[in-house]
Backbone as a ProteinNet text record, in pm:
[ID]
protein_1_A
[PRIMARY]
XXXXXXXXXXXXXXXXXXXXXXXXXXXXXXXXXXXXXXXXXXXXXXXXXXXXXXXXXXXXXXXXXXXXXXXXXXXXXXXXXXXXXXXXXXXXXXXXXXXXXXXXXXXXXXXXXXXXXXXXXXXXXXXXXXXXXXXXXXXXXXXXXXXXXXXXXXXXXXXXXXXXXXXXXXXXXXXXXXX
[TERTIARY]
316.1	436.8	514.9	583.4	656.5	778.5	808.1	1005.2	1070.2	1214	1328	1320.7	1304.6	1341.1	1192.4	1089.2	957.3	1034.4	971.5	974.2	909	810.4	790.1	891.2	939.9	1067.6	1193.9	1164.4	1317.2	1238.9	1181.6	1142.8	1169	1095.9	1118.3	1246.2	1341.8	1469.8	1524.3	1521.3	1578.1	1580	1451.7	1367	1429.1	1436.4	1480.5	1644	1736.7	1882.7	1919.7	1766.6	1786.3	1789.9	1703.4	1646.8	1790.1	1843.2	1987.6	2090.4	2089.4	2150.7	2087.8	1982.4	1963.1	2056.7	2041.6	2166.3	2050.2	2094.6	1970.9	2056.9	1943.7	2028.9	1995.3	1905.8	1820.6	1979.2	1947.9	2051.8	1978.9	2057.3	2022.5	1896.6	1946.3	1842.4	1726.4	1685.5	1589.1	1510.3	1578.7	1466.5	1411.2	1474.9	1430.2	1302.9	1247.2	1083.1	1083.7	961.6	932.7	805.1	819.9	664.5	645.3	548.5	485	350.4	400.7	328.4	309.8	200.4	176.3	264.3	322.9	426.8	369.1	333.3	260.4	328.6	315.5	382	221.1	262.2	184.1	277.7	291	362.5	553.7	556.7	681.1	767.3	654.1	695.4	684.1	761.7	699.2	647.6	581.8	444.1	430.6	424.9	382.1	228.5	171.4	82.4	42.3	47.3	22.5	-22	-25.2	-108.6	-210.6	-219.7	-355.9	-477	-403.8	-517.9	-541.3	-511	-548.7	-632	-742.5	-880.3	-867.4	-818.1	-776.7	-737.8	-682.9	-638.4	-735.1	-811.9	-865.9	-826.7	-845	-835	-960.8	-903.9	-1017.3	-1164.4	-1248.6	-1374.7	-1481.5	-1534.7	-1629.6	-1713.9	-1655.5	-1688	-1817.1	-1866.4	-2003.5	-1966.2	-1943.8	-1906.6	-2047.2	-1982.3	-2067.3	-2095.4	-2196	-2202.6	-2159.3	-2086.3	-2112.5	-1963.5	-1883.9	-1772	-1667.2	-1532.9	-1433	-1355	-1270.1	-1242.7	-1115.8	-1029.5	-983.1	-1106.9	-1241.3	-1339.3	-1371.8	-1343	-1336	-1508	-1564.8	-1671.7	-1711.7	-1777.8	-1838.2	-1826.3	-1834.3	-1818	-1926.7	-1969.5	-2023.7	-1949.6	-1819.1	-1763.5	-1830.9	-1868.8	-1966.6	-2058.3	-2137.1	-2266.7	-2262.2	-2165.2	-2149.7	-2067.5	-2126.7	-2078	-1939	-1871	-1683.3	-1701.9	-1625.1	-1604.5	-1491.9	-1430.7	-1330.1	-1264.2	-1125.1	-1060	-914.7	-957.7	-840.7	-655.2	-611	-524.2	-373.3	-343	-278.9	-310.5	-448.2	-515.9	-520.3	-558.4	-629.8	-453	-354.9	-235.4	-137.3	-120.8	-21.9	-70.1	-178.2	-251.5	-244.1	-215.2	-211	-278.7	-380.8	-450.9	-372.3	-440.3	-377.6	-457	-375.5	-482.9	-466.2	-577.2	-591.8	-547.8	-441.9	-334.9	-364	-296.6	-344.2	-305.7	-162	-136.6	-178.4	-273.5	-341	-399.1	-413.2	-506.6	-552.6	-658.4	-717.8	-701	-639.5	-615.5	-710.6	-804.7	-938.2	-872.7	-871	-775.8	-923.5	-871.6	-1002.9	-961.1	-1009.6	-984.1	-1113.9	-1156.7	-1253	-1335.8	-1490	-1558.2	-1571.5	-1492.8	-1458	-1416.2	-1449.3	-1406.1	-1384.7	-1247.2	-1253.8	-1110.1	-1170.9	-1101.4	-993.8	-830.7	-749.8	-656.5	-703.5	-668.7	-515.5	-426.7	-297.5	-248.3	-94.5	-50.6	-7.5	47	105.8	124.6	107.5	105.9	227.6	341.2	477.8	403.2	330.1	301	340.5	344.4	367.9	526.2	532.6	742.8	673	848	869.4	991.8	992.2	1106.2	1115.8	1279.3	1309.6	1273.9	1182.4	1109.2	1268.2	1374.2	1471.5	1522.3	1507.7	1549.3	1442.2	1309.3	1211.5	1276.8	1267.1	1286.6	1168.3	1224.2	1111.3	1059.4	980.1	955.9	1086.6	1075.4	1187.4	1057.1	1014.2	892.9	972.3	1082.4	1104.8	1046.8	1071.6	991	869.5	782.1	660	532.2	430.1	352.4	289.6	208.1	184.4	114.2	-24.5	-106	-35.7	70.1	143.6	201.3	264.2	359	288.4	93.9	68.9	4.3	21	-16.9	81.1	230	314.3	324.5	402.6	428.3	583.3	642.2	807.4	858.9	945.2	1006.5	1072	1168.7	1257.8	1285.3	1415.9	1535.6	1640.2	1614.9	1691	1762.1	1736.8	1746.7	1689	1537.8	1442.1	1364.9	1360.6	1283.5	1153.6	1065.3	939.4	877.1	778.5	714.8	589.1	602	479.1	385.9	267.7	132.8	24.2	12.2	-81.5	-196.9	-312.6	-415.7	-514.7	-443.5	-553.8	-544.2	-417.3	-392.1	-512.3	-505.7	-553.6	-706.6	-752.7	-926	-955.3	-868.8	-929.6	-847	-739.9	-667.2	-658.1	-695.7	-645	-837.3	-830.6	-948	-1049.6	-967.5	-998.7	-1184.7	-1201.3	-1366.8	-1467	-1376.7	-1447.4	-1477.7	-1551.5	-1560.4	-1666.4	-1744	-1828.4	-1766.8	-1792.9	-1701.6	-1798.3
-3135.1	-3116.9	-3000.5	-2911.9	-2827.1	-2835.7	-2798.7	-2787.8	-2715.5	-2787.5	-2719.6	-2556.1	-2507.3	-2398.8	-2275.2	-2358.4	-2307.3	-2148	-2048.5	-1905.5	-1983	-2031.6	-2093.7	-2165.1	-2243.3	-2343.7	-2296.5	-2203.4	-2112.4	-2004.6	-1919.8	-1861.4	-1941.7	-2068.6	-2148.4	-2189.1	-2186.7	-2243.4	-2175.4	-2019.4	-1948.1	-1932.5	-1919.8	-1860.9	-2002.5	-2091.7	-2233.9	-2177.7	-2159.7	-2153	-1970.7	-1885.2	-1754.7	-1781.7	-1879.8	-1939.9	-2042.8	-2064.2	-2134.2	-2021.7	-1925.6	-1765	-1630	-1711.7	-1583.4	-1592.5	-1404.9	-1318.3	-1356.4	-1330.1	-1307.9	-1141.4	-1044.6	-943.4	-884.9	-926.2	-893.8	-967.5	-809.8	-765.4	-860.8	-900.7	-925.3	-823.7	-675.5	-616.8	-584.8	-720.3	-668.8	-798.1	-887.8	-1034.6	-986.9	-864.8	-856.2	-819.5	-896.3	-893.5	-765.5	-721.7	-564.8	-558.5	-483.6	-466.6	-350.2	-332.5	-154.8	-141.2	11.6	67.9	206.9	269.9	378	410.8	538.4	601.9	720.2	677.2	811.5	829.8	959.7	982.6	1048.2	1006.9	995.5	1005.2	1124.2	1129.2	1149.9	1148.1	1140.8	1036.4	935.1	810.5	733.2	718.3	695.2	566.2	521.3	397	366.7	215.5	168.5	94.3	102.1	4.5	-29.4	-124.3	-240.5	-191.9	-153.6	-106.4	-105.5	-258.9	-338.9	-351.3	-268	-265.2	-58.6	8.6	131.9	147.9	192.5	240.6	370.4	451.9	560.9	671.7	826.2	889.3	1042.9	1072.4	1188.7	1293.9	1432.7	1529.8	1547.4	1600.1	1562.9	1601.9	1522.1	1545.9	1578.8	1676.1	1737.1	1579.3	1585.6	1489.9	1497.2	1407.9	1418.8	1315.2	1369.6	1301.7	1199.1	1112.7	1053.2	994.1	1037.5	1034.6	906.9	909.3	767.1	630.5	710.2	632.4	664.2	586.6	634.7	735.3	793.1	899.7	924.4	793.6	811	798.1	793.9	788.8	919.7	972.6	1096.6	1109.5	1007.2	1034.7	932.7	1025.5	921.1	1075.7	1041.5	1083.3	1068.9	1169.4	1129.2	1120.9	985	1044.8	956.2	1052	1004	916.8	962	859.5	758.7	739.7	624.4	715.3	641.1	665.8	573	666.8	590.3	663.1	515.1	578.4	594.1	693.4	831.3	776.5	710.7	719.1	799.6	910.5	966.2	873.7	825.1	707.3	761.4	893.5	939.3	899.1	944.4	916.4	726.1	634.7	492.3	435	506.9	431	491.7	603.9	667.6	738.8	734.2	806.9	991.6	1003.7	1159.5	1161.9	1276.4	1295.1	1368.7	1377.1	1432.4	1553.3	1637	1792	1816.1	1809.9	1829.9	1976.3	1939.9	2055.3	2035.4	2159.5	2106.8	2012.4	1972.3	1822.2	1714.4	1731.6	1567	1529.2	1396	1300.9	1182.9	1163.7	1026.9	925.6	822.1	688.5	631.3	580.2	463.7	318.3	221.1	92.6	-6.9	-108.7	-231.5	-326.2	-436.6	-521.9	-607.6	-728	-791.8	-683.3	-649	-591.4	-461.4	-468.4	-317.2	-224.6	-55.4	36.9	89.3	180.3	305.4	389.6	532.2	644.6	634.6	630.6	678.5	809.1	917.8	1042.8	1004.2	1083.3	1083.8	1236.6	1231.8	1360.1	1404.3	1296.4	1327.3	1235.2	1239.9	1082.2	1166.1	1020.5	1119	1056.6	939.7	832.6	707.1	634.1	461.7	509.7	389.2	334.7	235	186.1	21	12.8	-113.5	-180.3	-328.5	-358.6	-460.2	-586.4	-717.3	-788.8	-842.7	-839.7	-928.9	-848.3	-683.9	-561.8	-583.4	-626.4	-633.2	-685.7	-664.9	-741.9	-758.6	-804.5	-791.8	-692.6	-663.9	-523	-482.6	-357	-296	-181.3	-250.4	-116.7	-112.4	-121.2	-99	-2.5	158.3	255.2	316.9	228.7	227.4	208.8	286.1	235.6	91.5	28.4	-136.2	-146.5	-14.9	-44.2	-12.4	9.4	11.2	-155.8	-174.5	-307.4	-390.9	-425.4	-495.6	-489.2	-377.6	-351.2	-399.8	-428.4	-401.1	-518.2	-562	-710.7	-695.4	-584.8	-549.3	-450.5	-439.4	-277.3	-291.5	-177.7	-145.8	-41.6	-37.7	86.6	125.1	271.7	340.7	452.7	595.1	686.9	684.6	635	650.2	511	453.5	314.6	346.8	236.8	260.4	126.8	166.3	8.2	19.9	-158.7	-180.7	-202.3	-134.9	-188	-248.3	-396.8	-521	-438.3	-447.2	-408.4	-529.4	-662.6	-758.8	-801.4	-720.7	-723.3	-576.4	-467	-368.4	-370.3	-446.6	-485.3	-629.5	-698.3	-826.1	-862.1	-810.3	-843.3	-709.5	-599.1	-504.4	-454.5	-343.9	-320.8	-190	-219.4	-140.7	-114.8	-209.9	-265.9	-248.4	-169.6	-165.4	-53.5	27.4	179.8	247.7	140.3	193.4	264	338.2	369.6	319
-5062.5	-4982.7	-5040	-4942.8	-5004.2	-5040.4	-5114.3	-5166.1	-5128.7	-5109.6	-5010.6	-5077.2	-5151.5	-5212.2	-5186.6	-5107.1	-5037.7	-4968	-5032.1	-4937.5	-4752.6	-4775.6	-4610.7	-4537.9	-4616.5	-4563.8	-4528.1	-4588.9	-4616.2	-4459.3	-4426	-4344.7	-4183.7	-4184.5	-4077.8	-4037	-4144.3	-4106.2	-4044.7	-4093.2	-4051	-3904.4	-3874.8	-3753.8	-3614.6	-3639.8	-3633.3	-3565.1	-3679.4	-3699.2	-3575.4	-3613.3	-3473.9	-3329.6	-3321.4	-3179.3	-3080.1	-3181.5	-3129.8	-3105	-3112.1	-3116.3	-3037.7	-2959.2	-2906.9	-2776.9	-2723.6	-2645.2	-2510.6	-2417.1	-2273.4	-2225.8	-2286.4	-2199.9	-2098	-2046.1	-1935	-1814.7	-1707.2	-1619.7	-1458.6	-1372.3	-1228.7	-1231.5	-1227	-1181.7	-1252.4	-1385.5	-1443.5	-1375.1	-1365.6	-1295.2	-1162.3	-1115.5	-941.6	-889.2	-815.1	-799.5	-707.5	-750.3	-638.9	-589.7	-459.7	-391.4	-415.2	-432	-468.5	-380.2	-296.6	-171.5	-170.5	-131.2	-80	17.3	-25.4	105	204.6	300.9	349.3	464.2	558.7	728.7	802.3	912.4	1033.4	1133.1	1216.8	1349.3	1286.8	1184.9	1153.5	1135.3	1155.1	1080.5	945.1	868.2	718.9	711	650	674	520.6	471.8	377.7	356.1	250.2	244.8	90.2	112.2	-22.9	-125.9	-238.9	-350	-358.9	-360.4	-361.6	-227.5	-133.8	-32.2	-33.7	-105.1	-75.3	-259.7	-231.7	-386.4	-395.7	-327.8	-388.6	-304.1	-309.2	-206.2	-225.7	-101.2	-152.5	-21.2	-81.5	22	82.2	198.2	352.1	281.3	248	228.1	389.2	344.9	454.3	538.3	705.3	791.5	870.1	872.4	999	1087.9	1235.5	1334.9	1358.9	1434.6	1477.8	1624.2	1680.8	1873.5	1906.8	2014.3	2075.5	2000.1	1947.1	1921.9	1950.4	1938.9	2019.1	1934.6	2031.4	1983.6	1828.9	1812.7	1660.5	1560.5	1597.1	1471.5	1435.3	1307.2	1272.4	1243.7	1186.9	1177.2	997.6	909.7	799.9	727.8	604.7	428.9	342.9	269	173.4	78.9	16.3	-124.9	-255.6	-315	-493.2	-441.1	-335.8	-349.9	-222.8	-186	-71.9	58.1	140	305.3	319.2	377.3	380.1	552.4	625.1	775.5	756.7	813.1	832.1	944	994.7	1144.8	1117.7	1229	1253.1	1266.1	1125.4	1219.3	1268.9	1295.9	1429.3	1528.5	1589.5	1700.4	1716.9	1611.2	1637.5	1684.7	1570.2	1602.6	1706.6	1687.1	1793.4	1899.6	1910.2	2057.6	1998	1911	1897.2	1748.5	1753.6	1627.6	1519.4	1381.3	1254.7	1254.9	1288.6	1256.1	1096.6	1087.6	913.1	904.3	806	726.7	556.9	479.5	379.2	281	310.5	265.5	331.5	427	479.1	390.6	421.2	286	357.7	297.4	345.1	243.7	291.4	207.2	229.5	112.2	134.7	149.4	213.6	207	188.3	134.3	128.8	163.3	217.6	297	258.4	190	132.3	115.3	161.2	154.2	229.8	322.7	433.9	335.1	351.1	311.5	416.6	456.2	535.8	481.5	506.2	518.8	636.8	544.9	690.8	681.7	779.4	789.9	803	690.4	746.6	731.1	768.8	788.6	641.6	548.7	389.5	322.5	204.4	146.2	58.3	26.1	-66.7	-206.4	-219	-385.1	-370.9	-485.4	-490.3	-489.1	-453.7	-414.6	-453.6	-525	-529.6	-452.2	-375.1	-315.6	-350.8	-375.8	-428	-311.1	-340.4	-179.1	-159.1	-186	-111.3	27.8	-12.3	98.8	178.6	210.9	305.7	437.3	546.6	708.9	795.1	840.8	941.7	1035.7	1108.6	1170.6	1300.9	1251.2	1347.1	1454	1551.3	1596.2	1757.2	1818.7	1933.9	2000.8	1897.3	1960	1894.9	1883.1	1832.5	1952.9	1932.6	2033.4	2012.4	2112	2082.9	1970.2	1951.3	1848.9	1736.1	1703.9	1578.6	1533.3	1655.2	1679.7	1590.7	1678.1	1623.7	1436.8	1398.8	1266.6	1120.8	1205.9	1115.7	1050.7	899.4	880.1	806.2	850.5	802	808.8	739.2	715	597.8	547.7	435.6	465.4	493.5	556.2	403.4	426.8	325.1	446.5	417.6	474.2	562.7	621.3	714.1	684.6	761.4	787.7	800.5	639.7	568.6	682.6	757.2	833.6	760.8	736.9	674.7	714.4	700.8	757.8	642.4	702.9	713.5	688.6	558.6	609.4	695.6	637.3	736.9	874.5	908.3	1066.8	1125.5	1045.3	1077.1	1118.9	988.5	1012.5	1122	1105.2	1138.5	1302.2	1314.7	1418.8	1538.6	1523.3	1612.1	1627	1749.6	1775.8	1676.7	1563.7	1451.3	1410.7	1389.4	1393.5	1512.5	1630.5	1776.5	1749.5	1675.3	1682.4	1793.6	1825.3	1948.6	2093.5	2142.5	2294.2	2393.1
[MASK]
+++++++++++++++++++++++++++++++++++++++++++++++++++++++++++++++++++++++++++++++++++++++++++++++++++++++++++++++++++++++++++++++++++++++++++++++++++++++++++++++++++++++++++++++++++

């Protein structure tokens, strides 16, 4: 057994006698939960998407169309080894295509096992927004195939709408690429 006068005993007490004394200095705004999204524009609308559904952002890699699909399908990719399908998503969402400029970029998004390339007009980088500022979608003047893509917004200067990637693959005619 050890004695009161133990360097260990003496260590624990202490540690014991700190723990009844600690400060909490952590601020409101350090507990505040955040969503973090890709900020990109298309048509002049700024557009979010999930972190976790976009694998990475590349500049327009050389396209091979492909016959016989509709017309937002830009076509297919060779990037590092694998085939990525390419959709123009000006054209799939707003009826008007992305003429590749040289800040366009294609966002790869994943969705379980789906990969695809989506042509946009500019990607700005990750944002975080605090989830209590999230609403619900504001798309009045949105076309329908947007409407149905969205799952919110977050209004600053210019209202960020969020796009769902599992509305995108699984719910809209995204997956119809045949014409």
């Amino acid at each position: 057994m050890s004695s009161p006068g133990n360097p260990l005993d003496q260590l624990i007490a202490l540690e014991e006698k700190g723990r009844k004394h600690v400060v909490d200095f952590a601020t409101d705004e350090d507990r505040r939960e955040y969503w973090r999204a890709v900020s990109f524009r298309v048509e002049g609308y700024h557009l979010l998407i999930a972190e976790n559904d976009v694998a990475e952002l590349l500049i327009l890699p050389p396209i091979t169309t492909i016959p016989g699909t509709k017309q937002w399908v830009a076509g297919i990719a060779n990037v590092r080894g694998q085939l990525l399908p390419i959709v123009n998503f000006g054209q799939f969402a707003f009826g008007k295509p992305v003429i590749p400029a040289k800040q366009s970029r294609v966002l790869v998004v994943v969705h379980d096992d789906i990969r695809s390339g989506l042509i946009v007009d500019q990607v700005y980088g990750m944002r975080r927004f605090p989830v209590d500022e999230l609403m619900p979608s504001k798309s009045d003047n949105l076309p329908e195939v947007m409407k149905t893509l969205l799952s919110g917004c977050h209004e600053e200067e210019e209202t960020f709408h969020i796009i769902d990637v599992n509305k995108l693959v699984n719910e809209s005619e995204f997956m119809q690429a045949a014409a």
